[in-house]
SEKOLMI-113836 format. One record per residue (C-alpha): residue number from 1; residue in one letter; y, x, z. Coordinates in Angstrom, 1 decimal, m for minus. Each point is the difference from the previous one (the first is absolute). Layout:
  num  residuo       v       u       w
  NUM        A       Y       X       Z
...
REM end
This chain:
  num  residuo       v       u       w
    1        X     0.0     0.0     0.0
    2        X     2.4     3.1     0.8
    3        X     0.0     1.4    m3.7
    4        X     0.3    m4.2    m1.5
    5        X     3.2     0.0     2.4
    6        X     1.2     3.4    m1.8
    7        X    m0.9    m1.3    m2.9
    8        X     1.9    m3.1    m0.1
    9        X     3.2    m0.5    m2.5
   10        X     1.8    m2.3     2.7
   11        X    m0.7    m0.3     3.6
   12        X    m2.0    m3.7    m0.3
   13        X    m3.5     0.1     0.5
   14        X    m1.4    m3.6    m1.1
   15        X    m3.2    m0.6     1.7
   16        X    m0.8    m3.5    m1.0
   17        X    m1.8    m0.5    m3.5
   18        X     2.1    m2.1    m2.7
   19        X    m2.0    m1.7    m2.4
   20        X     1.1     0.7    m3.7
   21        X     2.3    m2.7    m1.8
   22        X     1.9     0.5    m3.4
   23        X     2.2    m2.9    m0.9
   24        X     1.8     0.0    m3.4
   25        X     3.7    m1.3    m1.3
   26        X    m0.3    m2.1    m2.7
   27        X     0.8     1.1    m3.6
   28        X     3.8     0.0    m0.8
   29        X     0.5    m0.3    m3.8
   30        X     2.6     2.4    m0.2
   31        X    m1.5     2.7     1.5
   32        X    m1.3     1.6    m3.1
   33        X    m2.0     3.3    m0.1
   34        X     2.9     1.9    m0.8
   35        X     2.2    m0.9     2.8
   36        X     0.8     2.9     2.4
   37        X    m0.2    m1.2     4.2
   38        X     0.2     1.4     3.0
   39        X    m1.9    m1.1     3.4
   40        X     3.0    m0.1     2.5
   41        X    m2.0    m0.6     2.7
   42        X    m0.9    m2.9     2.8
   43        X     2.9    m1.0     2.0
   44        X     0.0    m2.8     2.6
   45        X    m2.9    m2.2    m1.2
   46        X     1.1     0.5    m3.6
   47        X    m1.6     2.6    m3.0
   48        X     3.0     0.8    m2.4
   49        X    m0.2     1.5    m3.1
   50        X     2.2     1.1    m2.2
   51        X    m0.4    m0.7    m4.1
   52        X     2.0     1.0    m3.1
   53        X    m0.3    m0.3    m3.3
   54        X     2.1     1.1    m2.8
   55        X     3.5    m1.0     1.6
   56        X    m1.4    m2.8     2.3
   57        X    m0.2     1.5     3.6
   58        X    m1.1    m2.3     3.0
   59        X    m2.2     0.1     3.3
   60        X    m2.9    m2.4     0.5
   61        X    m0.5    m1.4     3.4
   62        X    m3.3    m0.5     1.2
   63        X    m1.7    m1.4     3.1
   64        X    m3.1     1.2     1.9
   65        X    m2.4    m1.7    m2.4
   66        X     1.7     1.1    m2.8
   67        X     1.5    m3.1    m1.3
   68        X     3.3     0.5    m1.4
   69        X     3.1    m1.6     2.1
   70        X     2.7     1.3    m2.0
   71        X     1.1     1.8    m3.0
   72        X     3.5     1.6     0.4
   73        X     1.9     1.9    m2.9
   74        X     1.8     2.8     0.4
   75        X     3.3    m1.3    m2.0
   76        X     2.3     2.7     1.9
   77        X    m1.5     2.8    m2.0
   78        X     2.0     1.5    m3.3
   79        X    m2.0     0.4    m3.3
   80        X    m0.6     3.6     0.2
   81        X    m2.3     0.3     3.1
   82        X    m1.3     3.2    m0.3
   83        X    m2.1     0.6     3.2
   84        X    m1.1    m2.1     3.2
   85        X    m1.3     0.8     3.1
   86        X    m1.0    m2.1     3.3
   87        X    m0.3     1.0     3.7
   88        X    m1.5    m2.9     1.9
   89        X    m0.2    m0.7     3.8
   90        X    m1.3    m2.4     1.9
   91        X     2.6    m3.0    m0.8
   92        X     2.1     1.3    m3.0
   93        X     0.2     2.5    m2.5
   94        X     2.3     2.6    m1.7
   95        X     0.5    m0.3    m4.0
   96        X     1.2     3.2    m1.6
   97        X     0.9     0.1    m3.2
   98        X     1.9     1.4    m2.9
   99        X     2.0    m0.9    m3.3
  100        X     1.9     1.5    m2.0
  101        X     3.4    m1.8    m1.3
  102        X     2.0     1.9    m2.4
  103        X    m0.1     3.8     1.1
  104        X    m0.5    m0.5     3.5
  105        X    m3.3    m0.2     1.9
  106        X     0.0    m2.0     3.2
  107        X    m2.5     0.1     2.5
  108        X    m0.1    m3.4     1.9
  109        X    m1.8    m1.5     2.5
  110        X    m0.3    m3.7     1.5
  111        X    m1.8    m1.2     2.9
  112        X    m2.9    m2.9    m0.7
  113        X    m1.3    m2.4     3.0
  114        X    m3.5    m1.3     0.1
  115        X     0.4    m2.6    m2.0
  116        X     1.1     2.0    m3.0
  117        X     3.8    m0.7     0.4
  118        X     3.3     2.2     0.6
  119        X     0.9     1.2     3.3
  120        X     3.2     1.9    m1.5
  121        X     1.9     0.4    m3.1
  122        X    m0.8     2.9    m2.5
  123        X     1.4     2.9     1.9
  124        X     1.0     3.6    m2.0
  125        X    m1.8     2.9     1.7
  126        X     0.8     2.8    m2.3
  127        X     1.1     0.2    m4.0
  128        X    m0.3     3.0    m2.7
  129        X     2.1     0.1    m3.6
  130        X    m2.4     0.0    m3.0
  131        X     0.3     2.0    m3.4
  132        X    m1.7    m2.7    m1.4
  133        X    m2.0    m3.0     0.6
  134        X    m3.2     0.7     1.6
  135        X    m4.0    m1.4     0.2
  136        X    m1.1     1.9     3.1
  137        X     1.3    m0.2     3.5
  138        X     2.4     2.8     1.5
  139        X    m0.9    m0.9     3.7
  140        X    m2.9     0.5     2.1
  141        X    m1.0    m2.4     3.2
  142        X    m2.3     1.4     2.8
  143        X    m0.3    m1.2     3.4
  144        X    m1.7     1.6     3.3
  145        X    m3.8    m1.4     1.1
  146        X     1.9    m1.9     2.6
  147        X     2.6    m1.4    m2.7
  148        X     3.0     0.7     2.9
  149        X     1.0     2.4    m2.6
  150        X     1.2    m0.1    m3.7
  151        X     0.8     2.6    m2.7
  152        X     2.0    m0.4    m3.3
  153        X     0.1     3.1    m1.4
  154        X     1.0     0.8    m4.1
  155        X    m0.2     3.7    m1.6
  156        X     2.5     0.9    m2.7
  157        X    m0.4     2.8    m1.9
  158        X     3.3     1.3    m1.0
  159        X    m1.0     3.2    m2.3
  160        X    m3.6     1.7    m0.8
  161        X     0.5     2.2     3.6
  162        X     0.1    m2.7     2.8
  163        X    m0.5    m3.1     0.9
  164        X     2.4    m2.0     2.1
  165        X    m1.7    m2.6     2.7
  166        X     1.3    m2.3     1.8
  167        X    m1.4    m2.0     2.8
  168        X     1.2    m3.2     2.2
  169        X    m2.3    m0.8     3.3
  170        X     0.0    m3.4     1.4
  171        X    m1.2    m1.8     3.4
  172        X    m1.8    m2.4    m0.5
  173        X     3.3    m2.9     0.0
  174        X     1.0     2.1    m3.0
  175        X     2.8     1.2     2.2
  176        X     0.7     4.0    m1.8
  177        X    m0.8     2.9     2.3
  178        X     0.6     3.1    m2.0
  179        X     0.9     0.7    m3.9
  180        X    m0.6     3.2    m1.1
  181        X     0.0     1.8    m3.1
  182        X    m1.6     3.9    m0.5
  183        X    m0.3     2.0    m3.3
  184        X    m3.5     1.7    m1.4
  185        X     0.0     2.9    m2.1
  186        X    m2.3    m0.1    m2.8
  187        X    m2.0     3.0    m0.9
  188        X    m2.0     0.5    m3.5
  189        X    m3.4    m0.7     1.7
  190        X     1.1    m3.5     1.8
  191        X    m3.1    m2.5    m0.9
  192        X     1.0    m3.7     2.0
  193        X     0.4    m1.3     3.1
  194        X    m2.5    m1.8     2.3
  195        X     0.3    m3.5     1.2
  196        X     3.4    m0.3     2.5
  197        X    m0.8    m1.1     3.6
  198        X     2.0    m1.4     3.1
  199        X    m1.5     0.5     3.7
  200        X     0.3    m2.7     3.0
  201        X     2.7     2.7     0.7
  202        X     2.1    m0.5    m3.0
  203        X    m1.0     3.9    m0.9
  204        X    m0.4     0.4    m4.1
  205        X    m2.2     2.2    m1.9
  206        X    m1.5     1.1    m3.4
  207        X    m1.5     2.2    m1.4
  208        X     1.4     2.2    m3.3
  209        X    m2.6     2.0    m2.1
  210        X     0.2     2.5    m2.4
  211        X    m2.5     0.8    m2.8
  212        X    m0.6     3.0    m2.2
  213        X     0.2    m2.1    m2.8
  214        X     0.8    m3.6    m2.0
  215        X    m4.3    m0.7     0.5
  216        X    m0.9     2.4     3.4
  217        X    m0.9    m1.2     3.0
  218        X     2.0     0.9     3.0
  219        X     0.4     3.2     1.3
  220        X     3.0    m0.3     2.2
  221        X     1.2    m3.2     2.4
  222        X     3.0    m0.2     2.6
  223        X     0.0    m2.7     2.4
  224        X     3.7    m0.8     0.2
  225        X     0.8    m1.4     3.4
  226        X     3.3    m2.0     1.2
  227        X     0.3    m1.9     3.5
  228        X     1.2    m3.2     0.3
  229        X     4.0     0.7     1.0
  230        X     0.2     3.7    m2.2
  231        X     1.8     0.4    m2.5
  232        X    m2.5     3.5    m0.9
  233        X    m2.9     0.6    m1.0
  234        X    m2.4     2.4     0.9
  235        X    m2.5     1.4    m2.6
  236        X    m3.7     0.8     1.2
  237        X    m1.9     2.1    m2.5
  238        X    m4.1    m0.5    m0.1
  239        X    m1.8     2.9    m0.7
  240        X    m3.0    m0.3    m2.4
  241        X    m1.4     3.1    m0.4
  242        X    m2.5     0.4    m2.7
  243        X    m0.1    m3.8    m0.8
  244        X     1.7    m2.6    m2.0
  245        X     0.6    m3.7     0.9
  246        X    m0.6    m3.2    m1.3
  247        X     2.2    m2.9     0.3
  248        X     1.5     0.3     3.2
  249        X    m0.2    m2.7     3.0
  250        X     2.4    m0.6     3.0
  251        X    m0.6    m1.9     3.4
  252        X     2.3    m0.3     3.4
  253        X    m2.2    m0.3     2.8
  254        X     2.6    m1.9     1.9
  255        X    m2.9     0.1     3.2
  256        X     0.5     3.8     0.9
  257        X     3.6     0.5    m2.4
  258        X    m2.3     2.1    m2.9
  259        X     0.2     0.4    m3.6
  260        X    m3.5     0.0    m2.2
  261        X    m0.1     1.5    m2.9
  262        X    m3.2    m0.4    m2.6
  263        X    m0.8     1.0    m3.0
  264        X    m3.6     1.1    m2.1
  265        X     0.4     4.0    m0.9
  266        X    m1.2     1.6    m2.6
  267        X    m1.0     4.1     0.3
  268        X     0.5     0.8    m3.3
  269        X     2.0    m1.7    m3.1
  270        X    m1.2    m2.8    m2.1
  271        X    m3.1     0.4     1.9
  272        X    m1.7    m2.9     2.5
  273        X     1.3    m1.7     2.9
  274        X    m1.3     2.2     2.9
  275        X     0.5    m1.5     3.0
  276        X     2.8    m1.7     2.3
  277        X     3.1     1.6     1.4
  278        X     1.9    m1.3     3.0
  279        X     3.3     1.5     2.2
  280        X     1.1    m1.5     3.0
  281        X     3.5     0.6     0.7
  282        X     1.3    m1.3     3.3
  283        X     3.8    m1.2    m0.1
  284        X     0.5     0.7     3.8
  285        X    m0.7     3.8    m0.5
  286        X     0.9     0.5    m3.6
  287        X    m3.6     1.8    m0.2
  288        X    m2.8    m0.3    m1.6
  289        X    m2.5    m1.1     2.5
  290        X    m3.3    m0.1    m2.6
  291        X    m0.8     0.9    m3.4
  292        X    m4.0    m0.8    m1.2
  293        X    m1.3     1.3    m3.7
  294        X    m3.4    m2.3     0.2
  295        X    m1.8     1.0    m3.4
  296        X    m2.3    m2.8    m0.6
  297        X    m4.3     1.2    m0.1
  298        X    m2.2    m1.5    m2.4
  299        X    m0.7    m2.8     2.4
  300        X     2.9    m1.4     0.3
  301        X     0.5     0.6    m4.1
  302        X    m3.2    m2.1    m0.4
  303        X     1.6    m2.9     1.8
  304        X     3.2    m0.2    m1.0
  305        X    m0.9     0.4    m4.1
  306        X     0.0    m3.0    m2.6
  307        X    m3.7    m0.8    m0.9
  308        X    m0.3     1.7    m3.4
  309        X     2.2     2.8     1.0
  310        X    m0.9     4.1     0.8
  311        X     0.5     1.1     3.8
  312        X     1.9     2.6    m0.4
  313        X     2.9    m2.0    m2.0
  314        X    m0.6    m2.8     2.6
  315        X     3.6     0.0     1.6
  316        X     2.0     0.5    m3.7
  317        X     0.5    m3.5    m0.2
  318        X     0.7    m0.9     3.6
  319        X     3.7    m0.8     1.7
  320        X     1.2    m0.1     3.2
  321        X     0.7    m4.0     1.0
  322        X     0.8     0.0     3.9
  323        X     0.7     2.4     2.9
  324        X    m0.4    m1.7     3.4
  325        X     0.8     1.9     3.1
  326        X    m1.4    m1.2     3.4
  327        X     0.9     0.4     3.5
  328        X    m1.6     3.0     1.0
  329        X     1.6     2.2    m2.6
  330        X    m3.2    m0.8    m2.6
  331        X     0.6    m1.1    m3.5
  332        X    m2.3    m1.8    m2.6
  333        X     0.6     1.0    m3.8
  334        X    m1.1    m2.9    m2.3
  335        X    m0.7     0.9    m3.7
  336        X    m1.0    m2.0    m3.0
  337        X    m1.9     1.1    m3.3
  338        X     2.2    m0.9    m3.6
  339        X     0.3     0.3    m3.0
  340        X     0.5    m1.7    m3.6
  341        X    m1.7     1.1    m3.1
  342        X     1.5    m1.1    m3.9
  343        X    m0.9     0.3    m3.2
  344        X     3.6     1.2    m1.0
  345        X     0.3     2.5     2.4
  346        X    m1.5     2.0     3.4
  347        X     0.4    m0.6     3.0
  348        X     2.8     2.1     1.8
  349        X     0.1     0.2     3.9
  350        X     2.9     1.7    m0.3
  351        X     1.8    m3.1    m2.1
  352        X    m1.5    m2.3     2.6
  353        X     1.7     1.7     2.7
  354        X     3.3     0.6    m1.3
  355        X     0.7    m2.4    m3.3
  356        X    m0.1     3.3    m2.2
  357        X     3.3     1.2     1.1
  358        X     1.5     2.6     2.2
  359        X     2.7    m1.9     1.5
  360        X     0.0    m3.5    m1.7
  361        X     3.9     0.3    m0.2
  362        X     1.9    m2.7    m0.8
  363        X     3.9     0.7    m1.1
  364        X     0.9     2.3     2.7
  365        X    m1.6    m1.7     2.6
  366        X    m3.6     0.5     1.1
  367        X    m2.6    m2.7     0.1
  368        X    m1.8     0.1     3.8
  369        X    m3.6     1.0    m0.7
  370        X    m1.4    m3.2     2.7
  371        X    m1.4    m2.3    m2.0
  372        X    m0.8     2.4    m3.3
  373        X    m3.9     0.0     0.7
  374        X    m2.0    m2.2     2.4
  375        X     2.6    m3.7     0.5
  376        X    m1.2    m1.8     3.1
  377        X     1.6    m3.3     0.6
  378        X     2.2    m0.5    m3.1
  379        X    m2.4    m1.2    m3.3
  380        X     1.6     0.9    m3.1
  381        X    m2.8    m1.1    m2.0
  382        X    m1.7     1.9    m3.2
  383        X    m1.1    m2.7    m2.8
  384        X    m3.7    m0.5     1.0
  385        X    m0.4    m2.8    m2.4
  386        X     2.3     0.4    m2.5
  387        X    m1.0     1.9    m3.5
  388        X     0.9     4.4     0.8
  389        X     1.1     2.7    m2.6
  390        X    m2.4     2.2     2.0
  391        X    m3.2    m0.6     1.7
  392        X    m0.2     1.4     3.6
  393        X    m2.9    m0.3     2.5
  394        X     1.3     0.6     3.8
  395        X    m3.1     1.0     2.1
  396        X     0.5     0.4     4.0
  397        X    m3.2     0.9     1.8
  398        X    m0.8     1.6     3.5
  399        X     2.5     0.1     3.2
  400        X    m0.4     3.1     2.1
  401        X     1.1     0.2     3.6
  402        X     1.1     2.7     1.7
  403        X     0.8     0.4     4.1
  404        X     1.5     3.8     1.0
  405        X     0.3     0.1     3.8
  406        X     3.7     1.1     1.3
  407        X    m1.1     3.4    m0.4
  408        X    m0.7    m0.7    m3.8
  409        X    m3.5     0.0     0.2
  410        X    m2.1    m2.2    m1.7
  411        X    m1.8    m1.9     2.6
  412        X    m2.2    m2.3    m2.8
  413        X     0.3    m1.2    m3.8
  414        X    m1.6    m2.9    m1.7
  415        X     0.0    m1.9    m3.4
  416        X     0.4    m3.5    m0.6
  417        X    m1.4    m0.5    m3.5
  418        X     1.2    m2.4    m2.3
  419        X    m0.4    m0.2    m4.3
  420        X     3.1    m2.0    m1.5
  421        X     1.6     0.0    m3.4
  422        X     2.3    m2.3    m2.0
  423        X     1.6     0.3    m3.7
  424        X     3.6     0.1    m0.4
  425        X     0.8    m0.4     3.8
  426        X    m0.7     1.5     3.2
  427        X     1.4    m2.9     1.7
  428        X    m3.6    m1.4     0.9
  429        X    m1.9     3.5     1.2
  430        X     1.0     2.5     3.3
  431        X     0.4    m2.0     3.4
  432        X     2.0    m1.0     2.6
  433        X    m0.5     1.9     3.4
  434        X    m0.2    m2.3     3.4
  435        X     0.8     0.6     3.2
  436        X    m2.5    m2.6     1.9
  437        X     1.3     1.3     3.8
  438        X    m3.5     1.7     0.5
  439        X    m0.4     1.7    m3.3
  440        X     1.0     0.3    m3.7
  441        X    m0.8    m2.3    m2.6
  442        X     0.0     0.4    m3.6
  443        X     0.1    m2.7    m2.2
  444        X    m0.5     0.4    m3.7
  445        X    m1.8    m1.5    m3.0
  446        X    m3.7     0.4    m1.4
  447        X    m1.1    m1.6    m3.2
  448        X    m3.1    m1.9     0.8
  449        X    m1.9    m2.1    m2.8
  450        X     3.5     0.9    m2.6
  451        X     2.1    m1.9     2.9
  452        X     2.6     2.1     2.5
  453        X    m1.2    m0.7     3.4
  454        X     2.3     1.3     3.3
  455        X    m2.5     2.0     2.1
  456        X     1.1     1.7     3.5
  457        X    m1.4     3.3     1.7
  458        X     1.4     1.0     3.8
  459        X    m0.4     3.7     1.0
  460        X     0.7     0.4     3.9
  461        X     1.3     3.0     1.9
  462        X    m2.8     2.3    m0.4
  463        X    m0.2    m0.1    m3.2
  464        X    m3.0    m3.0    m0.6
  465        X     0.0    m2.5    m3.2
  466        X    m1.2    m3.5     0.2
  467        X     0.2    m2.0    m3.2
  468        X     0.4    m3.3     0.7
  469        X    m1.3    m3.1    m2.8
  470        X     1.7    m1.1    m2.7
  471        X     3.3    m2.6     2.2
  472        X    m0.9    m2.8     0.0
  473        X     1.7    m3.0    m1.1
  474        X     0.8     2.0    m3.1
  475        X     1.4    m2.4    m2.9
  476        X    m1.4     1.7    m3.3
  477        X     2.7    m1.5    m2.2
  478        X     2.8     2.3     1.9
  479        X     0.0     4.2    m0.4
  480        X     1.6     1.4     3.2
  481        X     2.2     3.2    m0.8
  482        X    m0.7     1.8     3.3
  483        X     2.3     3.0    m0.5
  484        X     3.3    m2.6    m0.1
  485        X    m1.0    m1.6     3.3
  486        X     1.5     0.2     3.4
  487        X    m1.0    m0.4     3.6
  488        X     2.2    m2.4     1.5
  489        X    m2.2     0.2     3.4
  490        X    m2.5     1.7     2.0
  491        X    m2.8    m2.1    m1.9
  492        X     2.1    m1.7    m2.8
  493        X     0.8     1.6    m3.5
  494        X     1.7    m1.8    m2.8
  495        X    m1.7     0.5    m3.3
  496        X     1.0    m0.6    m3.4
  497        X    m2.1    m1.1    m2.4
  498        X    m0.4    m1.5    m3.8
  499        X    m0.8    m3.4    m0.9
  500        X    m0.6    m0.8    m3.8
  501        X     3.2     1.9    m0.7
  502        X     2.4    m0.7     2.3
  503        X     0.8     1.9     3.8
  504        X    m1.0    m1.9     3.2
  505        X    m0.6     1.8     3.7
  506        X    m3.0    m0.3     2.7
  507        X     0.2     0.5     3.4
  508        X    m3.1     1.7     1.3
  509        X    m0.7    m0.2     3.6
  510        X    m2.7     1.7     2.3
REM end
């Protein structure tokens, strides 16, 4: 029982046993495949979603059954809504969004009540002058693991030798604590950045890599490091040694005020993923308080490799999905197998990772590398059914699972196996991971009898898998998307899923 308590992503245990229920909202005719949405979240006894498609923006209001109460448009917003974001708590929610009108991009944000309505006019929080019109959003929203703080942030880059950011933290009333802005040199190497992150302590970090070369793999990565009420940064170089990095992961541990950084190394160029690299860099000392190279043995190759694949390649086509710190100073690494293959051309990991360029610029400003691989949450839908100029088959296979021990130690691995494809979309395959209160649950799709079932598998704190049956209650005419889902309680996820063509949302309960 000590290591489940460690183990635990909150500090509820649920001892009773929940019977499983999925109940369905009822097909809305103009939700169409191709509409983009967003689970906000449950607040008060209401499931809100929010909807848009093409210049139609609005928030559906559900109750706890799933029947639809209300639909509410969003008539406030301007034609060119680039971006939005939600933060949800347990009663309202914050809408973030931007537009651009004439040269000027405004970042704006409202405040939404349970029922889907507005709590406050459309309030400026920060604006930028354009060159030009623009597709892609300037700004950037992240918010802490206890959403009591926000981050705006937005990186210019004014010539070819630096970049200029410049960030705005929030509490969570959306009252402003601290704008800062800090330059970046550039140097010739300079690959990307990582993802951006915010702590419960309003501290921001990311990292910035350098590569030999437009195609290499990383061979040089700063964390770059800037407390909550700074106005400076302070740049922490990670020494690699003989290796080279994959794409490179980033986690607070807001428990014991750590940074976790993951990536897969390789020893020698274009050659195969070797094994795992982690650093643990603890904020309070500025120090790095453990670094772990775990090359991966033939045994754990054999269980994390696709089932017509060689051993030694077995971790080419796996990516880094989650990194979940526990209380103890522990931290589980979760990573999935993918890839696509085409008849028109081969599959790139590199292109997966990255979209094919260095810096994706846009104009002079830079577009925020969040949501350019793996998009929890917001569906921006490929055309599944719809005729393609060229054929791609997505395959996502096993799930390995990883738990180092503070030290960085690998106390146990183990594989949860799955074997899922789709054409044209990957919207169907991957999975959604669960925390239960006593373990974590991954949801995802297997095709059984040419029909996409939702199966379940737990694995506990010491590492043990139980697959659980196919749910019941299933209803074969709807295809859940797992990945897009969102766990609006300790044993209640909303799920969307396709019915004959159109968009409609589950709640699963355990």
């Amino acid at each position: 029982m000590k290591h489940i308590t460690i183990f635990l992503l909150t500090c509820l245990l649920c001892l009773g046993s929940f019977a499983q229920r999925i109940d369905y909202s009822e097909v809305d005719k103009d939700d169409y495949r191709e509409m983009n949405f967003e689970i906000i979240g449950k607040m008060g006894n209401n499931i809100n979603v929010y909807k848009n498609f093409k210049n139609r923006h609005g928030i559906s209001v559900y109750d706890l059954e799933m029947k639809l109460k209300n639909r509410i448009p969003l008539e406030f917003l301007p034609d060119r809504v680039i971006n939005v974001d939600f933060i949800a708590y347990n009663d309202f929610a914050y809408m973030i969004y931007q537009y651009q009108r004439r040269n000027v991009m405004h970042c704006s944000m409202v405040k939404i009540n349970g029922d889907g309505k507005l709590m406050t006019d459309p309030v400026d929080l920060d604006t930028s002058i354009m060159m030009g019109l623009m597709d892609n959003k300037v700004y950037s929203m992240i918010s802490s693991d206890d959403k009591k703080q926000i981050i705006i942030f937005k990186i210019k880059r004014p010539n070819e030798k630096s970049y200029l950011i410049t960030s705005m933290l929030f509490d969570n009333k959306m009252q402003l604590k601290k704008k800062s802005s800090f330059g970046l040199r550039v140097n010739d190497r300079e690959g990307s950045f990582t993802d951006f992150l915010v702590d419960n302590d309003g501290d921001f970090i990311f990292g910035r890599s350098a590569r030999t070369g437009g195609r290499e793999y990383i061979n040089k990565i700063d964390l770059v490091f800037k407390r909550a009420l700074s106005d400076s940064v302070k740049i922490v170089p990670v020494v690699l040694k003989e290796k080279t990095l994959d794409e490179v992961k980033l986690k607070f541990d807001n428990f014991n005020k750590r940074i976790i950084l993951t990536s897969f190394f390789y020893k020698q160029k274009r050659g195969n993923i070797d094994g795992l690299y982690s650093l643990v860099w603890d904020k309070k000392t500025e120090l790095v308080s453990s670094e772990t190279d775990f090359a991966f043995n033939d045994s754990v190759r054999m269980d994390a490799k696709s089932e017509t694949g060689a051993m030694k390649t077995a971790f080419n086509d796996h990516f880094i999905r989650h990194v979940i710190p526990v209380q103890d100073g522990g931290y589980a690494v979760v990573s999935e197998l993918y890839y696509s293959s085409s008849k028109n051309s081969a599959w790139n990991r590199y292109d997966y990772l990255y979209g094919g360029g260095l810096f994706s610029p846009f104009d002079m400003w830079y577009s925020s590398p969040m949501s350019r691989m793996y998009n929890y949450g917001f569906y921006d839908p490929f055309n599944r059914f719809g005729q393609q100029n060229n054929y791609v088959r997505h395959v996502s296979e096993n799930i390995m699972v990883f738990f180092f021990n503070a030290d960085g130690k690998l106390r146990w691995s183990n594989t949860i196996r799955k074997n899922q494809y789709d054409d044209n979309s990957d919207s169907f395959i991957s999975y959604q991971l669960f925390n239960t209160g006593n373990d974590l649950r991954f949801l995802f799709n297997q095709k059984e009898k040419r029909e996409l079932l939702l199966n379940s598998a737990t694995i506990d704190a010491e590492g043990k898998i139980k697959r659980q049956p196919t749910l019941k209650n299933l209803n074969r005419d709807y295809e859940f998307m797992p990945k897009f889902g969102k766990q609006v309680g300790l044993r209640q996820i909303i799920m969307p899923c396709m019915y004959k063509n159109y968009i409609c949302f589950a709640k699963i309960e355990f």
